[in-house]
SESEVEX-62912 format. One line per 5 residues: number of its first residue (from 1); their letters; for each residue x, y, z of C-alpha. Coordinates in nm, 2 decimals. Example, Ala and Ser with C-alpha at 12.3 -4.5 7.8 and 13.67 -1.06 7.14 Angstrom:
BEGIN
1 = as = 1.23,-0.45,0.78  1.37,-0.11,0.71
//
This chain:
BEGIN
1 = xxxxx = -0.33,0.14,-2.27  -0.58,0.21,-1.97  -0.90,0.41,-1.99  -1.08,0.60,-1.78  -1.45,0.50,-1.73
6 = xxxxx = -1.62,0.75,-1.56  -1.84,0.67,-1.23  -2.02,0.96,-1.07  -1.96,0.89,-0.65  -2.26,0.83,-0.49
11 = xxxxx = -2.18,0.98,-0.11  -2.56,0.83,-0.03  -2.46,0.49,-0.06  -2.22,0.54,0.25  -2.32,0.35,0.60
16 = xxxxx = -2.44,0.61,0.79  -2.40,0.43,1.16  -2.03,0.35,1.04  -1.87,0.68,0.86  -1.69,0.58,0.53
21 = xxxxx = -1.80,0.26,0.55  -2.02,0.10,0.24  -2.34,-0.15,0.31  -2.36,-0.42,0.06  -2.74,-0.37,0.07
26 = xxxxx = -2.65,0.02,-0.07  -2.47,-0.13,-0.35  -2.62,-0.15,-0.70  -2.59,-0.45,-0.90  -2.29,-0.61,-1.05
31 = xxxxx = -2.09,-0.39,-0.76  -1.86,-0.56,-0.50  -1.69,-0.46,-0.19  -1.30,-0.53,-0.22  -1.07,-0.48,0.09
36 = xxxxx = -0.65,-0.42,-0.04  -0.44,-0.40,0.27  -0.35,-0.37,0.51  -0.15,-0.68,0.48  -0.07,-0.64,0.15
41 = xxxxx = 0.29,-0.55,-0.05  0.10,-0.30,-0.30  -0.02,-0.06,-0.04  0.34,0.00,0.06  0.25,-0.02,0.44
46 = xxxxx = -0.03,-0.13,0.67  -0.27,0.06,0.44  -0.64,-0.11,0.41  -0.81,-0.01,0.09  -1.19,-0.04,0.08
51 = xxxxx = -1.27,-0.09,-0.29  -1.59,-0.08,-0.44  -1.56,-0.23,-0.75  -1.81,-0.28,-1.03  -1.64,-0.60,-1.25
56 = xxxxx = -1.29,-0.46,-1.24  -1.35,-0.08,-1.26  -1.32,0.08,-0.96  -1.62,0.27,-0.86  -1.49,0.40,-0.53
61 = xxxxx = -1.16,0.37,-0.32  -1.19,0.47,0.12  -0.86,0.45,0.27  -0.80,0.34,0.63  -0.53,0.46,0.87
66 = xxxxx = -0.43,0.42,1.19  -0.28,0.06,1.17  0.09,0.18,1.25  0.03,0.50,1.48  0.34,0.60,1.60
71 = xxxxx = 0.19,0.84,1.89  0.45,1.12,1.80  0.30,1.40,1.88  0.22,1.32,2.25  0.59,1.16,2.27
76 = xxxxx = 0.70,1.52,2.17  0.49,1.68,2.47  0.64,1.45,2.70  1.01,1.53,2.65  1.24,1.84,2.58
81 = xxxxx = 1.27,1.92,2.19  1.65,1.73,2.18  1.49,1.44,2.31  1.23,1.43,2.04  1.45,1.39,1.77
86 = xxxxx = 1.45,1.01,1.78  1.09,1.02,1.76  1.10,1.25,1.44  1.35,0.97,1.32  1.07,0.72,1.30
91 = xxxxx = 0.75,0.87,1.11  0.95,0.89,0.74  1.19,0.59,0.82  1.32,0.60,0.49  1.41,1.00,0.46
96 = xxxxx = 1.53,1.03,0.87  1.75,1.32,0.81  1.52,1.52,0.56  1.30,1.49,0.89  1.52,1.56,1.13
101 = xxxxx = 1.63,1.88,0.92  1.29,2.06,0.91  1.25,2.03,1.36  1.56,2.12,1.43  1.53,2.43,1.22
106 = xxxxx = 1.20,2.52,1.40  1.38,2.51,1.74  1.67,2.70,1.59  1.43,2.97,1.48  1.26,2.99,1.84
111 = xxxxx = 1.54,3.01,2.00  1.68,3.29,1.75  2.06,3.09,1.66  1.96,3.00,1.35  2.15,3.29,1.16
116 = xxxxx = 2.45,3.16,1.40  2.46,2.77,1.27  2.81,2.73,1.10  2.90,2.71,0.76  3.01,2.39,0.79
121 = xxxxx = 2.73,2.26,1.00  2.48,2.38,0.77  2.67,2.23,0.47  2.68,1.94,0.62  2.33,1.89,0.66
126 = xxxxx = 2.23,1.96,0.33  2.47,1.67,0.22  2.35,1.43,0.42  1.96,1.51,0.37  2.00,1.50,-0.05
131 = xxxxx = 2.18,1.17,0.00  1.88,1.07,0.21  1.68,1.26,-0.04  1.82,1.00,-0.30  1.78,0.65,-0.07
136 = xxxxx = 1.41,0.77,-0.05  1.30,0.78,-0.39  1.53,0.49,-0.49  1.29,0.34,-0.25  0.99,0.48,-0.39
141 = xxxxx = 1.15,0.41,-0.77  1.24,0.04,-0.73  0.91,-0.08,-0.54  0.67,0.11,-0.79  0.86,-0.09,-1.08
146 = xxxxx = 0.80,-0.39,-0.88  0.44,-0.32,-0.83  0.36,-0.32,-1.20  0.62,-0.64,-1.23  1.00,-0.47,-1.32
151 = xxxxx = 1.19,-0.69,-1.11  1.56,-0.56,-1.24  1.52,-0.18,-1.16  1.43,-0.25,-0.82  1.71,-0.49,-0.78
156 = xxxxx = 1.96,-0.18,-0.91  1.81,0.05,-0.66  1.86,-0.11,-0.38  2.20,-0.15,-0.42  2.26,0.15,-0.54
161 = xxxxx = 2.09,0.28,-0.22  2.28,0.03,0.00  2.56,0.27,-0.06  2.43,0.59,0.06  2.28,0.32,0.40
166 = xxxxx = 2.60,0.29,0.43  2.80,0.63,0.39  2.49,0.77,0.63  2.61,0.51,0.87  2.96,0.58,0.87
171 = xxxxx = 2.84,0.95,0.98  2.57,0.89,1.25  2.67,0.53,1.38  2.28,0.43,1.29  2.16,0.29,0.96
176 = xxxxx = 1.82,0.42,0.90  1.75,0.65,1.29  2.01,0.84,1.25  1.96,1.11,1.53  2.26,1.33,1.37
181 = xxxxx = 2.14,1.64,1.28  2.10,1.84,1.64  1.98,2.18,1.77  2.22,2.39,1.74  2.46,2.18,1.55
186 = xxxxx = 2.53,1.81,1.44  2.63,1.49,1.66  2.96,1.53,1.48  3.19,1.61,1.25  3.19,1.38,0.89
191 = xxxxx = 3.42,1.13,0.92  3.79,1.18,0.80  3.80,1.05,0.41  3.38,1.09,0.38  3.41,1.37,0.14
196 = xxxxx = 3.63,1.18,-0.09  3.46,0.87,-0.06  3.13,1.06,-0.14  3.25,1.22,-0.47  3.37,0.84,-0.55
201 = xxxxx = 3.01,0.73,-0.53  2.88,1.00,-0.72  3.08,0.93,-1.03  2.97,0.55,-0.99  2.65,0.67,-0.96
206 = xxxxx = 2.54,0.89,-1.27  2.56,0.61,-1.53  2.34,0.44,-1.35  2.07,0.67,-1.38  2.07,0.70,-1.75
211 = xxxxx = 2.02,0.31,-1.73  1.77,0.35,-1.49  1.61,0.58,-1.73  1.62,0.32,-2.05  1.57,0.03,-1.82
216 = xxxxx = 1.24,0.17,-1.68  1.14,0.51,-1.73  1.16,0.49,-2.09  1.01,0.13,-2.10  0.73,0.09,-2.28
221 = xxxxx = 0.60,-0.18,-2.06  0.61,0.10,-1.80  0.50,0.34,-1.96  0.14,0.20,-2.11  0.08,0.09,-1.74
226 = xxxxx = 0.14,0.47,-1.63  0.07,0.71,-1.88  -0.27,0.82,-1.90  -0.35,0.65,-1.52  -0.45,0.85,-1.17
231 = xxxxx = -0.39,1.17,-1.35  -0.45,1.46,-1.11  -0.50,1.81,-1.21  -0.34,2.14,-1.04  -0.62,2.26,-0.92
236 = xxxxx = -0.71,1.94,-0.70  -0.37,1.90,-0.60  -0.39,2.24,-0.51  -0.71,2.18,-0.32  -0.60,1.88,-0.17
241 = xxxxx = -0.26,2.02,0.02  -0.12,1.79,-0.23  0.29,1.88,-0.20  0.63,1.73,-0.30  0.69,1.53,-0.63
246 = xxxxx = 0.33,1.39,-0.67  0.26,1.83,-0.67  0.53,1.87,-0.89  0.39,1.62,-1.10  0.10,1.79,-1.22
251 = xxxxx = 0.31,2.07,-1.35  0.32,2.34,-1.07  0.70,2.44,-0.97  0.69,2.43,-0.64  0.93,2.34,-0.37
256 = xxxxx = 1.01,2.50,-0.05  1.43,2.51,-0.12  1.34,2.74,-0.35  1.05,2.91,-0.20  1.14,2.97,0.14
261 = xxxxx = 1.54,2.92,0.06  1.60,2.77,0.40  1.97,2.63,0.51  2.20,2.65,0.25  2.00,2.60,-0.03
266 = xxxxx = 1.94,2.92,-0.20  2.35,2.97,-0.20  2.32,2.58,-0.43  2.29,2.57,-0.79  1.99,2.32,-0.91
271 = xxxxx = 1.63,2.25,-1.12  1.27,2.22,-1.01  1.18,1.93,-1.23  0.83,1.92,-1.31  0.59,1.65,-1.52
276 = xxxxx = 0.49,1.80,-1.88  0.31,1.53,-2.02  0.56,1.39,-2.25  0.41,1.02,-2.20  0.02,1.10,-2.17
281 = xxxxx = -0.12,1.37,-1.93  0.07,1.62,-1.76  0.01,1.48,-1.34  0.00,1.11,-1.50  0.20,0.83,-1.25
286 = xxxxx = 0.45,0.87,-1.56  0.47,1.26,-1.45  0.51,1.16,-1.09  0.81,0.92,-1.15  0.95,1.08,-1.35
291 = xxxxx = 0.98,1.37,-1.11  1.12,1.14,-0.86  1.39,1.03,-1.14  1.48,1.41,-1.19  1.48,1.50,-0.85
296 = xxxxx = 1.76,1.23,-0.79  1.97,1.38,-1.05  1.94,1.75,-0.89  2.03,1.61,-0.56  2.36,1.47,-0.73
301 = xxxxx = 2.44,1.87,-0.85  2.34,1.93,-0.48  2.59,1.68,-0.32  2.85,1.77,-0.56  2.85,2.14,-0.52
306 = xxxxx = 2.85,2.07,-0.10  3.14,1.85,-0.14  3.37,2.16,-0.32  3.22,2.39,-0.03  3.33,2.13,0.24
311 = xxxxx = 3.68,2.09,0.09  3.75,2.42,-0.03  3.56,2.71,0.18  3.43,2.52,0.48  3.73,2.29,0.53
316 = xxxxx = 3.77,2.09,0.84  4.00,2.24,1.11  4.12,2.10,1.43  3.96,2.35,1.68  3.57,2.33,1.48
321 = xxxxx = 3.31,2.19,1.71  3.02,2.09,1.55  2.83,2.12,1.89  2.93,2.46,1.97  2.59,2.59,1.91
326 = xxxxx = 2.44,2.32,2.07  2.22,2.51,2.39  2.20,2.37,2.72  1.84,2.41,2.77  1.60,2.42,2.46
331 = xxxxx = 1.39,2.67,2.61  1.21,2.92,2.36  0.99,3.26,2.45  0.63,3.19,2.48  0.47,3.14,2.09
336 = xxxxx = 0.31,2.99,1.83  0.54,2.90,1.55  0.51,2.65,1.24  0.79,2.56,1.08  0.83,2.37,0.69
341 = xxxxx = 1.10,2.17,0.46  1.12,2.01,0.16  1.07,1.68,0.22  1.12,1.36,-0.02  0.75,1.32,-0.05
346 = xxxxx = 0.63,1.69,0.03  0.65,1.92,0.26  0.67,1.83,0.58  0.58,2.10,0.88  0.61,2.13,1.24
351 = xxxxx = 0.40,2.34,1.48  0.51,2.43,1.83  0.34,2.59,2.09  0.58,2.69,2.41  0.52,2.86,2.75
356 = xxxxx = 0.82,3.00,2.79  0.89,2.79,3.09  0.99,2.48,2.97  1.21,2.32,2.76  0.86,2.05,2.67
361 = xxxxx = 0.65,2.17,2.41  0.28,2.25,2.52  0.16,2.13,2.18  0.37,1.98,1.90  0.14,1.92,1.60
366 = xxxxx = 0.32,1.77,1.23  0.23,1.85,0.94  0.26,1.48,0.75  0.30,1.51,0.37  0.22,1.16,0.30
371 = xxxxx = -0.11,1.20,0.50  -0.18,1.51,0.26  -0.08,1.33,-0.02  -0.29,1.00,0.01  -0.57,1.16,0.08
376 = xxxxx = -0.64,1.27,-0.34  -0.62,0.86,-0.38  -1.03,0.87,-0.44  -1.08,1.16,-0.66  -0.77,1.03,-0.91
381 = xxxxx = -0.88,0.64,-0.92  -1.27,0.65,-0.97  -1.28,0.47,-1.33  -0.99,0.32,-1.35  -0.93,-0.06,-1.35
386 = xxxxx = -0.82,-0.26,-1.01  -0.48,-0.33,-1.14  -0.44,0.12,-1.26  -0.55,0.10,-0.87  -0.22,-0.05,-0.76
391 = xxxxx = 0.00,0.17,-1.03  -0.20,0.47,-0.91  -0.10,0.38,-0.51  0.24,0.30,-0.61  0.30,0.67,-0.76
396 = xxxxx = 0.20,0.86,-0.47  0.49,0.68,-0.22  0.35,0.75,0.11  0.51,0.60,0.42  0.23,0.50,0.69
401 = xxxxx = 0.47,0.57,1.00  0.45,0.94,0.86  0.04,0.92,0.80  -0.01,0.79,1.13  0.23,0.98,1.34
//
């Protein structure tokens, strides 16, 4: 099992003329400069990792960004908020609809329709994000066993997700942009049979988690390379802005479908699963999976409980429009708002500001979990060893479309 060796940082051995940036000249003996990334599968993304290693302990981790900048912020200043949406689409690639949820509701709210938004609409939406919800942390599930060498689980995940790619593309006509979930309303109705065919993949799918769970979760393999490694206390998660599962992780209960009950949410049934140590330390990358393992199992209460709202209170009729709601012209009152959901990794957060003139943002600012999140890498991987390095990376599951916007 890995130990923690403790290194105190030394910020004076940084290259003044180039910020964050060691000089090998600075370095005391027996300590290297390694570069991870950012062509390199274990920093999930074009991630480059400047390592300063002393033998195989890691004395000192520097992250650098900016490799797949995605220039979304300007691309929302240039174009009305509907036409943004595609845009939004491509930061998380892997949870679209999660993303596409928390915008929308900030233009909803500016505009003052959001207590207006359908039943059914908002039903909808809720189904589709938790099954997007789900494909995400498959994602995040499968590759983190495949970092620390579980080939099988990642081989069950991703079909298991290719079902949900699928069911998401029978709805929006898009398999991973989806640009479904609208202002005011959806792009359309679920497709005739979806709600059937989704309670069918449901049942197929909750055996397969309790194999997931012996499989991996409960391996012991897995669990001597995680418990005990990158843990992270509350109170520097708290520091850090640290949110989502990798939050959740160290113990604190908090999610924003229960605190600030947007949607539909506070009308669902469901747990805030949170790690308790029961491998190592409570915020281990044990705790964090296991979160994520949790989390998928609350999001099939979720889908379940939509389903019997969608077929049962909220049924389909002939004269429902799901664009009813949709306006015209996006154009909100003059203001400053900020907007936040419950993301797959955290929360993610919008800010607008609006002239009241136009139907363009003057300033459209996000709020990127991710970013938030792999930003704590440092503080929770001084000590370690190079390979708790890639287990520690692996339990954070950051996208870099979303840390470079």
């Amino acid at each position: 099992m890995s130990q923690r060796i403790e290194y105190k940082y030394r910020p004076e051995n940084l290259n003044e003329s180039a910020p964050g940036l060691y000089k090998e000249s600075d370095l005391k003996r027996e300590e290297m400069i390694l570069n991870i990334g950012p062509q390199h599968p274990s920093t999930h993304g074009v991630l480059r990792l400047e390592v300063v290693t002393d033998g195989e302990i890691v004395v000192d981790v520097i992250p650098h960004m900016g490799y797949l900048h995605r220039c979304f912020e300007k691309h929302a200043e240039s174009v009305p908020f509907n036409q943004a949406l595609p845009f939004v689409d491509r930061m998380d690639y892997v949870a679209a609809m999660n993303s596409e949820h928390a915008f929308v509701m900030g233009a909803e709210r500016m505009l003052g329709i959001e207590g207006d938004i359908p039943k059914r609409v908002e039903y909808i939406r809720v189904l589709v994000a938790e099954l997007n919800r789900i494909a995400s942390h498959f994602v995040a599930i499968g590759t983190y066993g495949l970092d620390i060498g579980a080939f099988t689980p990642f081989l069950w995940v991703m079909r298991d997700r290719e079902h949900i790619m699928r069911m998401l593309e029978w709805v929006s006509g898009a398999r991973m942009l989806y640009n479904y979930i609208w202002v005011g309303g959806l792009f359309y109705d679920l497709p005739v049979g979806f709600e059937e065919k989704c309670a069918e993949f449901i049942q197929y799918l909750k055996p397969k988690l309790k194999e997931l769970d012996d499989v991996l979760i409960n391996n012991k393999i897995f669990v001597e390379r995680t418990a005990n490694v990158g843990v992270l206390s509350r109170n520097l998660a708290i520091n850090y802005g640290v949110t989502g599962p990798v939050l959740r992780g160290s113990g604190l209960k908090y999610d924003l479908r229960r605190v600030d009950g947007y949607s539909v949410y506070p009308e669902l049934d469901f747990d805030i699963p949170v790690g308790t140590g029961a491998m190592g330390q409570v915020g281990d990358c044990w705790d964090r999976t296991f979160v994520r393992v949790q989390e998928v199992k609350e999001s099939v209460k979720i889908i379940e409980q939509c389903i019997e709202k969608l077929t049962k209170e909220h049924k389909r009729t002939k004269d429902f429009d799901p664009r009813a709601m949709v306006p015209k012209k996006i154009r909100p009152k003059a203001q400053d708002f900020y907007v936040r959901a419950e993301n797959p990794k955290g929360e993610l957060g919008f800010f607008f500001r609006t002239d009241g003139r136009s139907d363009i943002p003057v300033r459209c600012k996000a709020r990127a979990c991710s970013f938030s999140n792999l930003s704590v890498l440092a503080d929770i991987s001084r000590g370690y060893m190079i390979a708790d390095l890639v287990a520690i990376i692996g339990s954070i599951d950051f996208v870099m479309g979303e840390v470079d916007r």
